[in-house]
N, C-alpha and C positions, 0 to 999 in steps of 0.2 A: 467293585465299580470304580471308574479312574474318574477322578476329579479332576475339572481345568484350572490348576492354579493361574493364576494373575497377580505376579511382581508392581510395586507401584501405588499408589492413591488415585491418580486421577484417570487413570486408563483412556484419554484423549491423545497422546500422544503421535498415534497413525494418524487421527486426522489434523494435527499440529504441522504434522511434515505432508500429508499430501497438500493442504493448501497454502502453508509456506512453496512448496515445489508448484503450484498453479501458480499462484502469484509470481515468481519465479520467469517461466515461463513466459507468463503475459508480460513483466515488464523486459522480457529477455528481444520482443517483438517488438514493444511500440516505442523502446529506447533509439533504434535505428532511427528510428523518425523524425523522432524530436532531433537528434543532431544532423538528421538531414537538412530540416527547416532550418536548420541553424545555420548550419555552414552555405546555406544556398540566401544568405543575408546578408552575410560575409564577404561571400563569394559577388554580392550584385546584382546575382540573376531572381531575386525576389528583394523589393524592398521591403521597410518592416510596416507601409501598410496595408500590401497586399498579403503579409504573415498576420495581419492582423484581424484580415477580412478574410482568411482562408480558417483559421483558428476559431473565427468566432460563427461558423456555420454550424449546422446543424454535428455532421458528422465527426467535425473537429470538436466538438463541446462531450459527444458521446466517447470518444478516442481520449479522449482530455478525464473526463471521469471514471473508464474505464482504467486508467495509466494511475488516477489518484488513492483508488479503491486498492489497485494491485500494492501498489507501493502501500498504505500505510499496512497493509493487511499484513504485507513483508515485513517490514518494519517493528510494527504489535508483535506476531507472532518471535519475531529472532530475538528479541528483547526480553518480552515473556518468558522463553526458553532459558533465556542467562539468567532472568530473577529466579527462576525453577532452580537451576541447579546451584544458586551460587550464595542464595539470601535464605539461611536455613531456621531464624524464628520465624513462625509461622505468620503470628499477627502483623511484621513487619513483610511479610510477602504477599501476604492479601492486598494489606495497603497499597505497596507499590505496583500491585499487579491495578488493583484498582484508578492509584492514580495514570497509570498509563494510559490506562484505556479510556479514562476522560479526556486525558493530550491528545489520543489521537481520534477522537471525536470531533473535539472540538475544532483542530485544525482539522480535518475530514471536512465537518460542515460547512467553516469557514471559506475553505477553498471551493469547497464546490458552490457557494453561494458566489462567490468570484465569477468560477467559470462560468455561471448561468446568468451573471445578473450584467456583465462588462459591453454586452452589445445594444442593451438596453435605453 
């Protein structure tokens, strides 16, 4: 009978990289945008408070969330990754793993209470 060996402890690692590579993706799309708005503020042909009133609709708030989710997600996981290979006591890797992912929590929520509360 052949056995499936499995190299490694955490056996997460497929889903580390598929949704590193979605996040990826997502910010690979809505990065155009954001320096569209940008340069079209620059450029004159939107002032910043009609960038401010186009930003603060509905679908800008959802594009806005969607873009904060992507990135910190990118972010955690590429980080995560370098503490995995790089920080080899173990109780010093939990923690930092841990402390990361309170940072980006909390900036997570911080910001998106931003985005949801600034038209208010």
């Amino acid at each position: 009978m052949v056995k499936n060996v499995r190299y490694g402890t955490a056996h997460n690692g497929l889903n580390d990289w598929f949704f590193q590579r979605f996040s990826a993706v997502l910010i690979a799309l809505l990065m155009p945008v954001a320096f569209a708005l940008l340069f079209a503020v620059f450029d004159g042909s939107l002032n910043q408070m009609q960038l401010l009133n186009l930003l603060d609709s509905y679908p800008g708030r959802i594009l806005h969330a969607l873009f904060l989710f992507a990135l910190l997600t990118h972010a955690y996981l590429g980080i995560k990754v370098i503490v995995e290979d790089y920080v080899h006591i173990v109780a010093l890797r939990i923690v930092l793993m841990g402390v990361l992912l309170v940072i980006a929590v909390v900036l997570g929520l911080w910001w998106f209470s931003m985005i949801w509360a600034w038209g208010s």
